[in-house]
C-alpha positions as CSV (number, residue, x, y, z in Angstrom):
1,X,67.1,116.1,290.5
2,X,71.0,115.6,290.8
3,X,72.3,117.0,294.3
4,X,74.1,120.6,294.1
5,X,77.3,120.1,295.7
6,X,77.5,123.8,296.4
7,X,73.6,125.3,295.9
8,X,75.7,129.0,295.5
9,X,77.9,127.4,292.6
10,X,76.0,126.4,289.5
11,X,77.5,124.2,286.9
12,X,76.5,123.5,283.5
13,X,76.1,119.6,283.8
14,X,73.0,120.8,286.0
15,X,71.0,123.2,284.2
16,X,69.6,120.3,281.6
17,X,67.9,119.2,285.0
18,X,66.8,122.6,285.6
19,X,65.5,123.3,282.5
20,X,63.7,120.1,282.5
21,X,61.9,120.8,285.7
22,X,60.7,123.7,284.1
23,X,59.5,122.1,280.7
24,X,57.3,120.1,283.2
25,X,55.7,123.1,284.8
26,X,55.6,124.8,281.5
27,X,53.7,122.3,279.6
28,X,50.9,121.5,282.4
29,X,50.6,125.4,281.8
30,X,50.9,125.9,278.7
31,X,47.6,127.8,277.9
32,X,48.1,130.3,280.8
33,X,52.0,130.8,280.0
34,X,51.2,131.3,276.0
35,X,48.1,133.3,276.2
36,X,47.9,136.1,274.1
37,X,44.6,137.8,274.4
38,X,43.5,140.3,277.3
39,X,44.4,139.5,281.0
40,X,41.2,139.1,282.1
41,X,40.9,136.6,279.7
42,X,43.6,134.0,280.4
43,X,42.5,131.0,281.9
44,X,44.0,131.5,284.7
45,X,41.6,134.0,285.9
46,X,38.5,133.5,283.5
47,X,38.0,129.7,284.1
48,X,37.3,129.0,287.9
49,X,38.0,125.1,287.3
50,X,41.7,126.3,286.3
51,X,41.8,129.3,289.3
52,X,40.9,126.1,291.6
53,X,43.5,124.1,290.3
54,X,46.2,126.7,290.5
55,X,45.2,127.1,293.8
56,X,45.9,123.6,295.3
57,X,48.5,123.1,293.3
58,X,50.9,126.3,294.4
59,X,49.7,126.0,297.9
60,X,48.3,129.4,297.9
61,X,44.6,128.6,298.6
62,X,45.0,128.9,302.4
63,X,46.5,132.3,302.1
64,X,42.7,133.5,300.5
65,X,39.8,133.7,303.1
66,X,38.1,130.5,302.9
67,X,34.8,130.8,300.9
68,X,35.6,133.7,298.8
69,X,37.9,131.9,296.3
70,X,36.2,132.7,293.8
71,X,35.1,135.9,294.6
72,X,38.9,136.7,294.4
73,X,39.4,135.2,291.2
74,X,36.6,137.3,290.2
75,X,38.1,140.4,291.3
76,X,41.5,140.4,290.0
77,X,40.2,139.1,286.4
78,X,37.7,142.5,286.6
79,X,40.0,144.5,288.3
80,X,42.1,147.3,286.5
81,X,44.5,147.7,289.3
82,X,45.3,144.2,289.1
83,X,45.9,145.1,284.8
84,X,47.8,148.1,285.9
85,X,49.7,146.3,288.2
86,X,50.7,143.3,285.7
87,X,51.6,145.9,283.2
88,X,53.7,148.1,285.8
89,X,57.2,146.7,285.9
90,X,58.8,147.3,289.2
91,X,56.8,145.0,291.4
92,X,55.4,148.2,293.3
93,X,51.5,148.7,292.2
94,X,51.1,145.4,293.0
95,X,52.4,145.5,296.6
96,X,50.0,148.5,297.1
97,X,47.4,146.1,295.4
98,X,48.3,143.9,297.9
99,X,47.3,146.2,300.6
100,X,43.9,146.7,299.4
101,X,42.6,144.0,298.8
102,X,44.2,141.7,302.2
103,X,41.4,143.3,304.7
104,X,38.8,141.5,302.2
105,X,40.4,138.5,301.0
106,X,43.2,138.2,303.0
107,X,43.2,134.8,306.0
108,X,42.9,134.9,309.6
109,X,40.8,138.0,309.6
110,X,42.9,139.6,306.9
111,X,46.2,139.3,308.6
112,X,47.6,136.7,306.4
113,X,49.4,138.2,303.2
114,X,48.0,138.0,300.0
115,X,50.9,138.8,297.7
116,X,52.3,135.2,297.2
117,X,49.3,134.3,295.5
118,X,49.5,137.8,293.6
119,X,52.9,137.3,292.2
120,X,52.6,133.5,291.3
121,X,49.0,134.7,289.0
122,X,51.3,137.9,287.4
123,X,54.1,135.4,286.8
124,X,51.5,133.3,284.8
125,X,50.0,136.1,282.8
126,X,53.5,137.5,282.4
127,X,56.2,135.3,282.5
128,X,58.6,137.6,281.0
129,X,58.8,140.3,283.8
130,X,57.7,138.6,287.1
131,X,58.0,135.7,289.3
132,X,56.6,134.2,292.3
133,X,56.9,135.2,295.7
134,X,58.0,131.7,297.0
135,X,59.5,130.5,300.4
136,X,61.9,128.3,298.6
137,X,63.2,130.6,296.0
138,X,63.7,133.5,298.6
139,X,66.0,131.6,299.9
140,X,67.9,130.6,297.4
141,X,68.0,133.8,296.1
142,X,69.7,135.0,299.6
143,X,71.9,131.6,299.2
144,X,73.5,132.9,296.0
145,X,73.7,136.7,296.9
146,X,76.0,135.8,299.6
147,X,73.5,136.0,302.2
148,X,72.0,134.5,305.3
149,X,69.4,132.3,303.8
150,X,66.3,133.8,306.3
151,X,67.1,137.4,305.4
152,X,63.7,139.2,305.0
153,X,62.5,140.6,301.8
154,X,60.5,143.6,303.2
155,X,58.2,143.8,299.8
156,X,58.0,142.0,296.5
157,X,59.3,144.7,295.0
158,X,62.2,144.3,296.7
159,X,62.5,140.5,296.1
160,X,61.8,141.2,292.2
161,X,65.0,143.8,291.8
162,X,67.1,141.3,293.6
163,X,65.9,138.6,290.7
164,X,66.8,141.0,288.8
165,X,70.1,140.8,289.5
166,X,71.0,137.4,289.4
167,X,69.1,137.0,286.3
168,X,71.3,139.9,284.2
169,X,74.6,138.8,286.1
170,X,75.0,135.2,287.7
171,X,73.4,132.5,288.0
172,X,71.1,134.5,285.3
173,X,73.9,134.7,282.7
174,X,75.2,131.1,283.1
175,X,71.6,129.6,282.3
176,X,71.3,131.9,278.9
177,X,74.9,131.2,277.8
178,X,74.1,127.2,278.2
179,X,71.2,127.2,276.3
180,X,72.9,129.5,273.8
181,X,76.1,126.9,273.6
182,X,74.0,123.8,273.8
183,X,70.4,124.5,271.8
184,X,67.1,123.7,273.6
185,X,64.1,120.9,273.4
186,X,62.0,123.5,272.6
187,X,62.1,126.8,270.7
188,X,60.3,128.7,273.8
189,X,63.7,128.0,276.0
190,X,65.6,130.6,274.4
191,X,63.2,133.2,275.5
192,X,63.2,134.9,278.3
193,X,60.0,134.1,280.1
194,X,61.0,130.7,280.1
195,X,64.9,131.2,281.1
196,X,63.4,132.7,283.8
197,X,61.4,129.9,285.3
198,X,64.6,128.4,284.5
199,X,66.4,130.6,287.4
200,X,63.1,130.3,289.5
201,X,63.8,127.0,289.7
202,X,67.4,126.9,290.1
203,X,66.8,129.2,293.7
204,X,63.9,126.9,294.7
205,X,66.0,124.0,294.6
206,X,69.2,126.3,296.6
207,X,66.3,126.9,299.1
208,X,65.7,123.5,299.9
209,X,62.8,123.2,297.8
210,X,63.4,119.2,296.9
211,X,65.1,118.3,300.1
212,X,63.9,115.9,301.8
213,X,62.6,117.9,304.9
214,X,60.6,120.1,302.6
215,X,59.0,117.0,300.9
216,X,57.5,115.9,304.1
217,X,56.0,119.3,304.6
């Protein structure tokens, strides 16, 4: 991915780069993204060689008490808090969700937060409303607010109304006008469930997300 000369100033030659990183994730995806049936029935959450996957591959299976991977995957794809929570809007039921289940599941004797792993399996069953809670895109998201990069979110909830913000104003705006102006690969980039993995990964990468300290992590 091209260098951002200023990761708070986004120009247009870059979001093609953007756009494409998230075609990438998008397609490997695909069937979890598109789904259309019941929650507990995207594969996500109702095939355990997929939950596995998703796991190593977002990093996130170290935040779940080893051995009970599964048993987790089992409980938010039967749980109707976790479907109350996915269809709530503010980010709220699922930080309380968050609390209830991290004495069980949560790492290092239920210390470790669970909610990264809870907002990256919302933002796959729905892509239109939430995103994940990521280390990267946190900072980013402080980067372009003006902000010292390491300022604490205190919830998700939190961290989803301030996506919220730069996606209806800036950098939000300047993604959905370029694809506007320009067209897309794919008819799924003018929507905006994808436009806003588009703006995930625009923050990821003003976070440091492709630097290369971060690769070496």
């Amino acid at each position: 991915m091209k260098k951002l000369l200023k990761p708070y100033a986004l120009e247009d030659h870059l979001i093609p780069d953007l756009i494409k990183i998230a075609r990438g994730n998008w397609e490997s995806w695909y069937d979890v993204y598109t789904h259309s049936g019941t929650i507990s029935s995207n594969p996500v959450l109702a095939d355990p060689h997929r939950f596995a996957s998703f796991l190593r591959e977002y990093s996130v299976g170290r935040t779940v008490l080893k051995g009970k991977h599964d048993e987790f995957r089992r409980e938010l794809q039967g749980s109707p808090e976790f479907e109350e929570a996915v269809r709530e809007t503010t980010g709220q039921a699922l930080d309380r969700l968050e609390g209830d289940l991290r004495p069980h599941f949560g790492s290092k004797e239920g210390k470790n937060r669970l909610i990264s792993v809870l907002s990256k399996v919302a933002a796959f069953v729905r892509p239109e409303r939430f995103v994940a809670w990521d280390q990267f895109a946190k900072k980013g998201l402080n980067v372009v607010r003006g902000h010292g990069a390491s300022s604490p979110f205190g919830t998700y909830s939190e961290y989803l109304a301030a996506f919220d913000c730069a996606w209806e104003d800036q950098p939000g705006k300047q993604i959905k006008d370029c694809v506007a102006r320009k067209g897309a690969y794919r008819a799924v980039e003018h929507e905006p469930r994808f436009q806003r993995r588009v703006l995930d990964v625009y923050l990821m990468e003003c976070g440091g997300r492709w630097s290369r300290k971060a690769r070496r992590k």
